[in-house]
C-alpha positions as CSV (number, residue, x, y, z in Angstrom):
1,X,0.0,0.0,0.0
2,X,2.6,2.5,1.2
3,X,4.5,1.7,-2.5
4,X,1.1,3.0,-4.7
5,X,1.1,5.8,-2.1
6,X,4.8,6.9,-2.9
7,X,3.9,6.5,-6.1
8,X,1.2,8.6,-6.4
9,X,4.0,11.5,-4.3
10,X,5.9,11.2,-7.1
11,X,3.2,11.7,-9.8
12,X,2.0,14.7,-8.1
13,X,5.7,16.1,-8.1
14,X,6.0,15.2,-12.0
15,X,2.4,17.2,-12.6
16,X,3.8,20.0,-10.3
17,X,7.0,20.2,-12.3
18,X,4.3,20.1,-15.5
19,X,2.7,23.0,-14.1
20,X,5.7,24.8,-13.9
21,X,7.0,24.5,-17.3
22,X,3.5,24.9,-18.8
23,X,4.1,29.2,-17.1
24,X,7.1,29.3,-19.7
25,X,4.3,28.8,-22.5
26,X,1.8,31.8,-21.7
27,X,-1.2,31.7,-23.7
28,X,-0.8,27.6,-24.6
29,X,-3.0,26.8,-21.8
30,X,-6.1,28.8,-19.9
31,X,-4.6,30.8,-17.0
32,X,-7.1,29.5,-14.5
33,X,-6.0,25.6,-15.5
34,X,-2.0,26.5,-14.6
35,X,-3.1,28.4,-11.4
36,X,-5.2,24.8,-10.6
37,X,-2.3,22.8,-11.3
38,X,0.1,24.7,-9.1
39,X,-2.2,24.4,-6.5
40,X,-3.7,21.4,-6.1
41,X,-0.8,19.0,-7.0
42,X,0.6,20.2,-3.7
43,X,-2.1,20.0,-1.8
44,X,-3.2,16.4,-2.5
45,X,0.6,16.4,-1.5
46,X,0.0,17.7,1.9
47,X,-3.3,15.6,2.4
48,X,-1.1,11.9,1.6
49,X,2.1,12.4,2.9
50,X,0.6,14.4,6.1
51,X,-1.8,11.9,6.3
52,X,1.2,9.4,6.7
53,X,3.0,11.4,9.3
54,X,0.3,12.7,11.6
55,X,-2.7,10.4,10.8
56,X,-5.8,11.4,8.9
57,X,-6.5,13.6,11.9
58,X,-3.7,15.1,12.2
59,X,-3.3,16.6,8.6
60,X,-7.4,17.5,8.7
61,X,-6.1,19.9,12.0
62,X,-3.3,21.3,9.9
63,X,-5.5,21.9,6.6
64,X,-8.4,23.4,8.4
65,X,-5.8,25.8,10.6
66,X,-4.3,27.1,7.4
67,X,-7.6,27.4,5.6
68,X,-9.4,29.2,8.5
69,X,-6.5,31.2,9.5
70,X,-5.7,32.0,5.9
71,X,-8.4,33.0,5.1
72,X,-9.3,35.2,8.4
73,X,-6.6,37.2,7.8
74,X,-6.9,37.5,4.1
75,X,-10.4,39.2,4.2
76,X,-9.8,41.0,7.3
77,X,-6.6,43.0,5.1
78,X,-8.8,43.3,2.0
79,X,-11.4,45.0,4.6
80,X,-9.1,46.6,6.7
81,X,-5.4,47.1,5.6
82,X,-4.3,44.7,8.2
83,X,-2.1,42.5,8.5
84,X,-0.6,42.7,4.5
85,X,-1.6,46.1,3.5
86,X,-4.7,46.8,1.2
87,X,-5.6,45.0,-1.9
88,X,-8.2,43.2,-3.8
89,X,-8.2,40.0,-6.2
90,X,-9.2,40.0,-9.1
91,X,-10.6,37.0,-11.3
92,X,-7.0,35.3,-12.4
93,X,-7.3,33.0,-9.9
94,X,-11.0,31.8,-10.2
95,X,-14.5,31.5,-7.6
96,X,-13.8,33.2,-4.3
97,X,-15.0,32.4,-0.5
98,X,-16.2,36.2,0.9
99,X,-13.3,37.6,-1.3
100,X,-10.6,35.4,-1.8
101,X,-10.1,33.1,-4.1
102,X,-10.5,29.3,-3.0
103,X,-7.3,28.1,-4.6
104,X,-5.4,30.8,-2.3
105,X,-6.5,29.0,0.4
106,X,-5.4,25.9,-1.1
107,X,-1.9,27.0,-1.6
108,X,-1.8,27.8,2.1
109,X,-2.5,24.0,2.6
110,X,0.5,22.8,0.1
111,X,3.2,25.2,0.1
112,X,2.1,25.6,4.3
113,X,2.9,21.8,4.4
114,X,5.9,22.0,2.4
115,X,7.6,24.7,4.0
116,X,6.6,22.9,7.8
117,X,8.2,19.7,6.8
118,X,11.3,21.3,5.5
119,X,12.1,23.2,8.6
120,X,11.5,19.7,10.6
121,X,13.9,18.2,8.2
122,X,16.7,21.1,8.7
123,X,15.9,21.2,12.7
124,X,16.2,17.6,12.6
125,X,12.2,17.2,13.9
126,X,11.2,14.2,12.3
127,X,12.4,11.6,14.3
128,X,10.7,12.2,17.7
129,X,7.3,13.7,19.1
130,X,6.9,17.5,19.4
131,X,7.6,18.6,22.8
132,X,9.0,20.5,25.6
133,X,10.8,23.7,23.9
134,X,10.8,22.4,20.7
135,X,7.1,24.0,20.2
136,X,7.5,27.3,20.3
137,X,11.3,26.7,18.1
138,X,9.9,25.5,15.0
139,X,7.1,27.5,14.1
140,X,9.3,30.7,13.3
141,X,12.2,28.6,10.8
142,X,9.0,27.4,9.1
143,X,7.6,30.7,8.8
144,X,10.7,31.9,7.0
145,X,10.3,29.2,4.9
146,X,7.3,29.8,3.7
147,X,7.6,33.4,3.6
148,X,10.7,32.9,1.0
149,X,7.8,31.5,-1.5
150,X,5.8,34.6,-1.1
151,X,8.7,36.6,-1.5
152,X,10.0,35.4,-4.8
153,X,6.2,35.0,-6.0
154,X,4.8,38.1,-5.1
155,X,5.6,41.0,-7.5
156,X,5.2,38.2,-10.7
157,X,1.6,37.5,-9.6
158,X,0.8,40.9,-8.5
159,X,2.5,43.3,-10.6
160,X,3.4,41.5,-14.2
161,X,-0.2,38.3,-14.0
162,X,-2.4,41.0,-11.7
163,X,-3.6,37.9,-9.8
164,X,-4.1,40.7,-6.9
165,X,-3.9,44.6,-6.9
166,X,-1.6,46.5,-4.8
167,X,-3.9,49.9,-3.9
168,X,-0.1,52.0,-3.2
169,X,1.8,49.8,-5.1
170,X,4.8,49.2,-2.8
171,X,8.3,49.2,-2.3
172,X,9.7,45.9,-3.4
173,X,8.3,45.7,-7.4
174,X,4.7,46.7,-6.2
175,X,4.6,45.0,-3.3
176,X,4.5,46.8,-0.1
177,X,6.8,45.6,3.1
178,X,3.7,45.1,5.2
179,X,2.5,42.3,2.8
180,X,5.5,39.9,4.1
181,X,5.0,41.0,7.6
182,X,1.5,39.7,7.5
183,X,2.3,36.5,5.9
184,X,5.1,35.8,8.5
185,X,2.2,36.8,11.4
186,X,-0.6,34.8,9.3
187,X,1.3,31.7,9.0
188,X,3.6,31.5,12.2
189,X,-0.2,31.6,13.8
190,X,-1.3,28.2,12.1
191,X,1.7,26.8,12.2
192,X,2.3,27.7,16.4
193,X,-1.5,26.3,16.7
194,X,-0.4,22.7,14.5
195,X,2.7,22.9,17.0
196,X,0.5,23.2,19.9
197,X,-1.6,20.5,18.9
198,X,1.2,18.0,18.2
199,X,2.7,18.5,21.3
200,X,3.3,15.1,22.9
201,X,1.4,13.2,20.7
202,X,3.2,10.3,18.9
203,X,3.6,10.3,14.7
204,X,4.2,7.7,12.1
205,X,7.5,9.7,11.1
206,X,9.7,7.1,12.4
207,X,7.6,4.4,10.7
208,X,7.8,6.1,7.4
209,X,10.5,4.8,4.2
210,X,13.1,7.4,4.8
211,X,12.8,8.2,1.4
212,X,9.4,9.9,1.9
213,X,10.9,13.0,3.2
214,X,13.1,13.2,0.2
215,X,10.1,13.5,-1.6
216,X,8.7,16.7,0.5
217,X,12.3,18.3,-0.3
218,X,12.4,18.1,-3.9
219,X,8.6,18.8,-3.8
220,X,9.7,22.3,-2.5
221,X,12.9,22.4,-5.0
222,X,10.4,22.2,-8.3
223,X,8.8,25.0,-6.6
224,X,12.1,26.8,-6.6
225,X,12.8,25.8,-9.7
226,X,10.2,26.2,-11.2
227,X,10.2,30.1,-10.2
228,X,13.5,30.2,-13.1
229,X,10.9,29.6,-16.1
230,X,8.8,32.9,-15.5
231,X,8.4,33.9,-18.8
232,X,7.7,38.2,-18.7
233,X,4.5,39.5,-20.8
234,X,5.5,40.3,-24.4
235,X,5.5,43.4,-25.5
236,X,6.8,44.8,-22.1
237,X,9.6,46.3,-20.7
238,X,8.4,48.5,-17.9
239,X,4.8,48.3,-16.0
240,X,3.4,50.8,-13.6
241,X,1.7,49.4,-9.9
242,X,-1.2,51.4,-9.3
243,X,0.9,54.5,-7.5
244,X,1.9,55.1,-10.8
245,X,5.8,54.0,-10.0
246,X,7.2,52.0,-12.9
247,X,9.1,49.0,-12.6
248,X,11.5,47.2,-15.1
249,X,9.9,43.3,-16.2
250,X,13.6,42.0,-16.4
251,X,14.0,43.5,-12.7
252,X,10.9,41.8,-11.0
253,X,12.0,38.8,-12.7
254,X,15.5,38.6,-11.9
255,X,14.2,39.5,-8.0
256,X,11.9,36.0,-8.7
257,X,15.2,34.6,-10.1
258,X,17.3,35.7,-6.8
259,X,15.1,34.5,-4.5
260,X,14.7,31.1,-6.1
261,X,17.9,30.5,-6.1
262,X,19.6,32.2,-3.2
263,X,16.7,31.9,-0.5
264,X,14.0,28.9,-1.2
265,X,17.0,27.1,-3.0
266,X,19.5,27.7,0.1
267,X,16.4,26.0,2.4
268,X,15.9,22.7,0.0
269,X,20.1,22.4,0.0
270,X,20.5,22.7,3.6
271,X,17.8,19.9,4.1
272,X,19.1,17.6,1.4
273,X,22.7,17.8,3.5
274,X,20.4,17.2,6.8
275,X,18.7,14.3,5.1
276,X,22.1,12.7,3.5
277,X,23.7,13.3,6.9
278,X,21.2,11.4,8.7
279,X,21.3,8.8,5.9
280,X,25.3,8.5,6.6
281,X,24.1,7.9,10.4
282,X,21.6,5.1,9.7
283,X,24.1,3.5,8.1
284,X,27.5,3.6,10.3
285,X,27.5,0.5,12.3
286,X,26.9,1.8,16.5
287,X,30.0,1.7,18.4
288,X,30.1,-1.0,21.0
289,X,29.6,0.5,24.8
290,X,32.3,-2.5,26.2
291,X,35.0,-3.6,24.9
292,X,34.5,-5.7,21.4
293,X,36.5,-8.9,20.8
């Protein structure tokens, strides 16, 4: 059984990676399919390989934290200018619950998951229930690495695809500061409650192929990766946010480029090393606590 589900893992990575390439054709396919299929290969993701990890229940607690939480905060800024600053969606991205679009809170559920498993991969969390300390530690290193995402994302869907509309623009390619304040508040909040919830409860983790988190990692890496293959509307070289300040296209994308590379590809390195180092460990023979013959 486990085998089909790995499987599957890997055929959801493979349609991710599809999804990705398919942005390097704009116009070959409707925009609403390749937002779906960024979306919801990682969060069937999230909903098998959580499932695996933290039982059925567990992941249901996680998905229904980001997607209430998400989406809380989401129309209380779209209301109120608070946490991300003010803004509206438009139609890019398809139907909307109140006003924001469903597969937003979607993406919460699979690059939330994502980013969570990598920073218990890099702080070593994935051996051993959630406890003492170690519950109020985690939450912020995942934050940050989900927060790279939205930082290499942001001005591309915003400013160039106008997925969502910046009211003052902003200072980083459209985007104002306050946008990647609230994201690190919005999410450290669902993670700290999935960390509260976990705490002292036993997993699968130890039970799992260690290969399974292998998968999680280069999950996040196509994401990365993926970010290289934004292709800038033709026919531009400079767009305007709706201050009126104009930004170069080749600068936004090379900011997408940067932060691939440098930031969301520095977080999938350092867990590969922390998964190959504990793969070296698994395998060194345990020294012998009296003296061997």
């Amino acid at each position: 059984m486990r085998a089909g589900i790995a499987l599957t893992l890997w055929a959801l990575a493979l349609c991710y990676a599809l999804a990705r390439v398919l942005q390097a054709f704009p116009g070959s396919v409707p925009m609403l399919a390749i937002v779906a299929l960024h979306v919801l290969p990682p969060a069937l993701f999230a909903l098998l390989h959580g499932a695996l990890v933290y039982r059925l229940r567990g992941i249901a607690v996680f998905m229904a934290l980001c997607l209430v939480v998400g989406n809380v905060f989401e129309n209380l800024s779209i209301a109120t200018g608070f946490p991300f600053g003010h803004y509206y969606f438009t139609d890019v991205m398809g139907p909307k619950l109140l006003r924001v679009p469903i597969l937003l809170g979607l993406a919460y559920v699979g690059m939330g998951y994502l980013a969570w498993t990598l920073a218990c991969v890099i702080l070593r969390e994935t051996g051993r229930p959630l406890s003492g300390s170690r519950v109020l530690t985690l939450p912020p290193p995942a934050s940050f690495v989900m927060v790279a995402w939205d930082l290499a994302m942001d001005p591309v869907w915003s400013t160039l695809v106008h997925g969502w509309i910046w009211l003052r623009g902003g200072a980083y390619f459209g985007v104002p500061v306050s946008n990647f304040l609230g994201w690190l508040l919005t999410v450290y909040v669902f993670y700290q409650l999935f960390a509260l919830y976990l705490r002292g409860r036993s997993t699968n983790s130890q039970q799992l192929p260690f290969g399974y988190w292998h998968i999680a990692a280069i999950f996040y890496g196509i994401s990365a990766a993926g970010n290289l293959l934004v292709v800038p509307p033709t026919g531009f070289t400079v767009v305007s946010d709706p201050a009126g300040t104009p930004w170069k296209v080749s600068n936004i994308v090379g900011a997408c480029d940067f932060v691939s590379i440098f930031v969301m590809g520095a977080f999938t390195l350092l867990a590969w090393v922390r998964l190959g180092a504990r793969a070296v460990s698994r395998r060194r023979p345990r020294s012998c606590s009296v003296t061997c013959p």
